[in-house]
N, C-alpha and C positions, 0 to 999 in steps of 0.2 A: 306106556310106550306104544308106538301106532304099529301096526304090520310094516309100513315103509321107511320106520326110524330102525325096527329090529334087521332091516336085509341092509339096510345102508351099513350097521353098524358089525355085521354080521362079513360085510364084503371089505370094509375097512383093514377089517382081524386079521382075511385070509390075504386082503391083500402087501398091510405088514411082513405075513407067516412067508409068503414068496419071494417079498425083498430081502428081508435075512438070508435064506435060502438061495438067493441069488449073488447075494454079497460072500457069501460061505466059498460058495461056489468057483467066483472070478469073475462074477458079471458076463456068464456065457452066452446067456439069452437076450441080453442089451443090445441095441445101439444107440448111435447118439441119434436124439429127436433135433436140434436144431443145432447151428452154426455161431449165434450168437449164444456168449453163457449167461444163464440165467443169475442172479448175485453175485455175478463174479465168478461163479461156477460150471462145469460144463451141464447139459440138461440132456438126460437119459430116457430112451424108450423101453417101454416093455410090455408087451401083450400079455393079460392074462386070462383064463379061464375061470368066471364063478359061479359055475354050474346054474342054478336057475336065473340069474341076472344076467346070463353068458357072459360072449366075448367082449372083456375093455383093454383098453389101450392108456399106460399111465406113466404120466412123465414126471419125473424126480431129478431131485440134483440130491448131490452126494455132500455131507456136513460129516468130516471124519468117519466112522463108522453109521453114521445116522443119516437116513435117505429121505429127507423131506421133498415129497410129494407135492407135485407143483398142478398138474392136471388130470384129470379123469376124464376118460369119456368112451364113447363106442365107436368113434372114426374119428380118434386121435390125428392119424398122419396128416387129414386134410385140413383139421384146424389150423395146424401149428403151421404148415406150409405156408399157408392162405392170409397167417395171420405175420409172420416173419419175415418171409423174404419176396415180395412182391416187386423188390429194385431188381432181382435177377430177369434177365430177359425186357427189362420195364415193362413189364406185368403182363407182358403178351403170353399166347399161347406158346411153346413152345413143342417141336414137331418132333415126331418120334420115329429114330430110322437105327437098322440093322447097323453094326459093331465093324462088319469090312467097309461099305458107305462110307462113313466115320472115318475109318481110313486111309482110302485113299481120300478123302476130304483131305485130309491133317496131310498126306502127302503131296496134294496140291498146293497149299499152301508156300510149301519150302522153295515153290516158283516166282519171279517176279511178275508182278501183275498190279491189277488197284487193289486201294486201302479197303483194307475188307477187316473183318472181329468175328470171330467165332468162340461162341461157348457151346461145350459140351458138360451134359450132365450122366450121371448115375440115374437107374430108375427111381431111386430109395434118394434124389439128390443129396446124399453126402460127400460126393467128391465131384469136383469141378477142375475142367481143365479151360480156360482162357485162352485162345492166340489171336491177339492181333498183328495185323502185316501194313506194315509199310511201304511205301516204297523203295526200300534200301533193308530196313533191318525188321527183323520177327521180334516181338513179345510175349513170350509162354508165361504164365501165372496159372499154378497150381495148387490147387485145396482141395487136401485130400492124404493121399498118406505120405504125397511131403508137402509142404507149403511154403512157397517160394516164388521169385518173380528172376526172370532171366531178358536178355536180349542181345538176340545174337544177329549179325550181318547176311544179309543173304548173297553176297558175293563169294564168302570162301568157303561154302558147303558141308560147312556145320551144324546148318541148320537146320537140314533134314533128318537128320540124325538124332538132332535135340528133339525134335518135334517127333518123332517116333518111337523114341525112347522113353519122353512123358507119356504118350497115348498106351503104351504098353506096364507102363508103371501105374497111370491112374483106375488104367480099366483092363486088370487081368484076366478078370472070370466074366466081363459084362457080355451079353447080345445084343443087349438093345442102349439107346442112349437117347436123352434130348436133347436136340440141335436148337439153336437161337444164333442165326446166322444177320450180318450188318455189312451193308455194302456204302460205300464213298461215291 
């Protein structure tokens, strides 16, 4: 056996020893790596430390008790990103602006004006808030810790509310957010 079959086979072991360990645990150190599941299953993050190979990043789905390991690597987040969701924003850049911005953004909106789409992201993008505006009525679509689609009128003043009350639910502890903003 080579020097580089024994550290592969070596980081494999510890990296098993951590998934048990995390599975023990409640999956504290998890989150989820992408939005679509992988076999039908949801697909899980998790940074590990293996001392002289250092830091990897490894994604697994979950098979009852058994975590089959779907990727390895040392810049995990940027694979998976890069390689899954490139329809978000239609693969443009996506600009990065402070949490009250965002804000009143989201309370500009509940005003009538032109047809405009606004997505906001997480920095980790695991939750996504959608509003499109119409000329009469809003669209809020949420993924994230709920996931659900709404539309509400912008004449009877519900609508600010609605749209405030998502931005406060999808992004309680955020500062910062990705904006991908679409005008008509």
């Amino acid at each position: 056996m080579t020097k580089h079959a024994g550290s592969q086979a070596l980081a494999k072991k510890r990296i098993g020893a951590i998934l048990e360990r995390e599975q023990a645990t409640g999956l504290t150190k998890v989150k989820l790596a992408l939005r679509q599941p992988v076999a039908g299953r949801p697909c899980f993050e998790l940074r590990c430390n293996l001392a002289k190979l250092g830091s990897v990043r490894v994604a697994f789905i979950l098979d009852g008790q058994v975590a089959r390991i779907w990727f390895i690597s040392t810049s995990l987040q940027n694979h998976l990103h890069q390689r899954s969701e490139p329809g978000i924003a239609g693969g443009q850049q996506m600009k990065s602006i402070n949490v009250k911005q965002a804000e009143r953004l989201v309370k500009a909106l509940a005003k009538a004006g032109p047809v405009t789409k606004v997505t906001l992201l997480t920095r980790k993008k695991d939750r996504q808030l959608t509003i499109e505006r119409g000329t009469a009525a809003v669209v809020i679509d949420e993924r994230g810790f709920y996931t659900g689609q709404i539309s509400l009128n912008l004449s009877d003043g519900q609508a600010k509310h609605a749209l405030l009350q998502a931005f406060k639910r999808e992004f309680p502890r955020s500062h910062q957010l990705y904006l991908h903003q679409e005008k008509d």
